[in-house]
N, C-alpha and C positions, 0 to 999 in steps of 0.2 A: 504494500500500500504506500504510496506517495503522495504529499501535500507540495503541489507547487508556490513559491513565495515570492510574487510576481509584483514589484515595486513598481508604484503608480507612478510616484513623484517624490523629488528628493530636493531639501534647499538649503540653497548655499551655506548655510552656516551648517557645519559642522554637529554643535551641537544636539541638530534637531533631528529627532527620529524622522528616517524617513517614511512615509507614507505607503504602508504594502496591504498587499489583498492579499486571497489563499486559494488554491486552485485544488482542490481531491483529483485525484485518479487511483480510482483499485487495478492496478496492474494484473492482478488475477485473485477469483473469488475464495475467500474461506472458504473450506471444505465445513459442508452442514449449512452454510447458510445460504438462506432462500428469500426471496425478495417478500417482505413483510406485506400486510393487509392495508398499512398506514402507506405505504408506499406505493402501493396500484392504486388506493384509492385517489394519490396524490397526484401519480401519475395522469389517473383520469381526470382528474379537477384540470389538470394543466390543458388535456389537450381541450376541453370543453372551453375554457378559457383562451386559447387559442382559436378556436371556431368565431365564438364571440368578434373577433377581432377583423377576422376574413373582410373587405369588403366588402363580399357574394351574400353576408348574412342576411337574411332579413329579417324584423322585429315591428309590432305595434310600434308608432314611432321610434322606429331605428332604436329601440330601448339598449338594446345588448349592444351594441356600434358604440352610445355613448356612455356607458356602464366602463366598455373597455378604453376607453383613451381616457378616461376620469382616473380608473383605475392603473393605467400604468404611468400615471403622472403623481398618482401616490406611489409609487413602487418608486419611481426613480429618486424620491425625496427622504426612502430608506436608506438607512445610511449603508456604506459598503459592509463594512464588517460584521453587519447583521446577514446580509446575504453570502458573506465568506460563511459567516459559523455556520447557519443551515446547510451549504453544500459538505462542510465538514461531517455534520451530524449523520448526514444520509449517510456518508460512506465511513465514518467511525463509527457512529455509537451501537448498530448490532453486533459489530465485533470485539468491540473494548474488553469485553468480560476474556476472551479466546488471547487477547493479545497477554493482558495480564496475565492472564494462567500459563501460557506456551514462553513467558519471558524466563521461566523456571525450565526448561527442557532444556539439552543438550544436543537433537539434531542438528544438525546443519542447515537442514532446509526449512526448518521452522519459523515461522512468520512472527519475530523476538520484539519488533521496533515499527515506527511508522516512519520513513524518511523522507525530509523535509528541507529540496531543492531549493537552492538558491543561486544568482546571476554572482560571484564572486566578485566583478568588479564593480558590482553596482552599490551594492549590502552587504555587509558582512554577518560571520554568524553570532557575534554576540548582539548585533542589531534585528536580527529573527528572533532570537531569546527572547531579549528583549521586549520587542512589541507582540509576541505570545505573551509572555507574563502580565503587561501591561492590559493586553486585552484581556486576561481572565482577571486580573484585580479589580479594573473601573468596569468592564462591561457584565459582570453575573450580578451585582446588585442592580443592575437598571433592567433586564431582562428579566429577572425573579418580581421586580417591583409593578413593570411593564405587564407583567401576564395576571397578575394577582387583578390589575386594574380593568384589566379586557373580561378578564372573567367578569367579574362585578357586572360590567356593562352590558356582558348578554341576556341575562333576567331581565334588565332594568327595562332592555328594548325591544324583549320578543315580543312583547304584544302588538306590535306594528306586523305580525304575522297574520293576525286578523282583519287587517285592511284589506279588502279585495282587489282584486285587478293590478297589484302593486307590491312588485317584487321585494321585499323587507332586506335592503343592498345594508341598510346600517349592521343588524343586528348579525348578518353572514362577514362583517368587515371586522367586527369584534371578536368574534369568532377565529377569522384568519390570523388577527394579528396575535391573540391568544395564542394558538399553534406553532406563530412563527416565533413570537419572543420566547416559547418554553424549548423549541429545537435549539435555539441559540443560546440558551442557559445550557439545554444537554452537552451541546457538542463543547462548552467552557467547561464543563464538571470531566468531562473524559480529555481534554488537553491537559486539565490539574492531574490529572491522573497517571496521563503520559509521562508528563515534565516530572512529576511525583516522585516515580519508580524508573525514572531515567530509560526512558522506552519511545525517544524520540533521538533520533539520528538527524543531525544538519548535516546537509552533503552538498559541496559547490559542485554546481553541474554548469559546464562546457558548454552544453549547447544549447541552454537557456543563458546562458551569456553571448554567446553566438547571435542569439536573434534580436539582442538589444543596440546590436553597431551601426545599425541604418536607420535609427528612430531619427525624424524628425530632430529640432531644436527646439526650445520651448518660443511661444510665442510672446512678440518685444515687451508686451507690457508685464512680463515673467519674468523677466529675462534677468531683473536684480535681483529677486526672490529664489526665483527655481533654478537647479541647476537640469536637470532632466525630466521630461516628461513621455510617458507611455502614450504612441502616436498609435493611429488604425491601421495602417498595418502591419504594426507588431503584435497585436491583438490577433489578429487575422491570423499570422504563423506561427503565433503558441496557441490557439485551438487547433490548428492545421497539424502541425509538427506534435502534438502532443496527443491528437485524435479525444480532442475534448470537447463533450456535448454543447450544443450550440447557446444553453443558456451560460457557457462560460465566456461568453464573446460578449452576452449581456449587463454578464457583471461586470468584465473587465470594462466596459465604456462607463456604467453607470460609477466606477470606483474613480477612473479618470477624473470624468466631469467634476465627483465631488471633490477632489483634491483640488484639480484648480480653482476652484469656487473657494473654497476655504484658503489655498495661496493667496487671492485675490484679496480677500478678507481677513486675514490676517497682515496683508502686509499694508492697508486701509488702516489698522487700526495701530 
């Protein structure tokens, strides 16, 4: 199993962590495990949610057309590292319990660690420590606090389920965000676990430094602040070259955007 640590934006002063997202690949499956009931049915949410999106849909007033661009205008206002932890969670947390117990075996070919690629000249590896750590310290209390409050709200709002003709989009929003802030807590409680029992390998990979020589520069009004930023088609050849499902092309733009946004605002303030 592989976590790639695929660094948005990085700026100029030294001191400041740089700005990295997370990529899963199971390079091959645990033996015994099977794709979960949560995970078809997630599966199916997605593509249904993808339908929605089609221009060919049609709806009583185009409802589902504008359900979905409402909705992916709130997606993209989620911050990256909530969508790094869920893609973590999908591909770690069925197997956490296997990794722990197999870190005691003696094979060889036993599946001991998670490893956790990084571009060497970009980041180094006490800077992936790092904003791993970082992220399980500041982000499990705001996801534990996050899901407690989504719960609350879906009582409050199911009764909007009784209006007729009128699909109850609140009380299904609370719901999702519920789901998502509690995968994002999981997949932080099994990185603690990882880093815990020292069952995470940083390994500088070659040819995820390879793909960062041709990025773009960052753009002028950056250009005091940032010293590198993740262009589209670097994106493009680490899904490509890394045979990574097409919602990793989503994040990685969505991780971009928010970092420049935040350079921008950051260096305003």
């Amino acid at each position: 199993m592989k976590i790639l640590a695929v660094p948005v934006a990085r700026h100029r002063n030294p001191a400041r962590l740089p700005y990295i997202t997370y990529l899963p690949k199971l390079t091959r499956p645990f033996p015994g495990i099977a794709t979960t009931s949560s995970q078809r049915m997630m599966q199916y949410v997605s593509n249904v949610w993808t339908q929605w999106g089609r221009p060919d849909t049609k709806s009583l007033l185009d409802w589902k057309n504008r359900v979905y661009s409402m909705g992916e205008r709130i997606m993209d206002s989620i911050e990256y590292e909530e969508w790094a932890l869920k893609g973590i969670d999908q591909v770690l947390g069925p197997s956490i319990q296997r990794l722990l117990s197999r870190s005691h075996q003696t094979a060889p070919d036993a599946h001991t660690h998670v490893s956790v690629l990084y571009p060497p000249s970009l980041i180094s590896r006490p800077s992936v420590l790092e904003s791993l750590q970082r992220m399980s310290t500041h982000r499990a209390p705001l996801h534990n606090r996050q899901f407690l409050y989504n719960m609350v709200a879906i009582p409050v709002t199911a009764p909007l389920f009784l209006v007729p003709a009128i699909p109850n989009v609140v009380t299904y929003y609370f719901i999702w965000r519920a789901w998502s802030h509690w995968r994002a807590y999981q997949a932080l409680q099994s990185l603690q676990s990882l880093i815990r029992h020292d069952l995470v390998k940083f390994e500088p990979d070659e040819q995820l430094d390879a793909l960062f020589q041709h990025s773009r520069p960052p753009p002028s009004d950056l250009s005091t602040d940032c010293a590198w930023l993740l262009d589209q088609s670097c994106m493009n050849r680490i899904v490509d070259d890394y045979i990574l499902p097409a919602q990793a092309y989503v994040d990685l733009r969505r991780a971009s955007k928010q970092a420049i946004h935040d350079i921008i605002r950051s260096g305003a303030t």
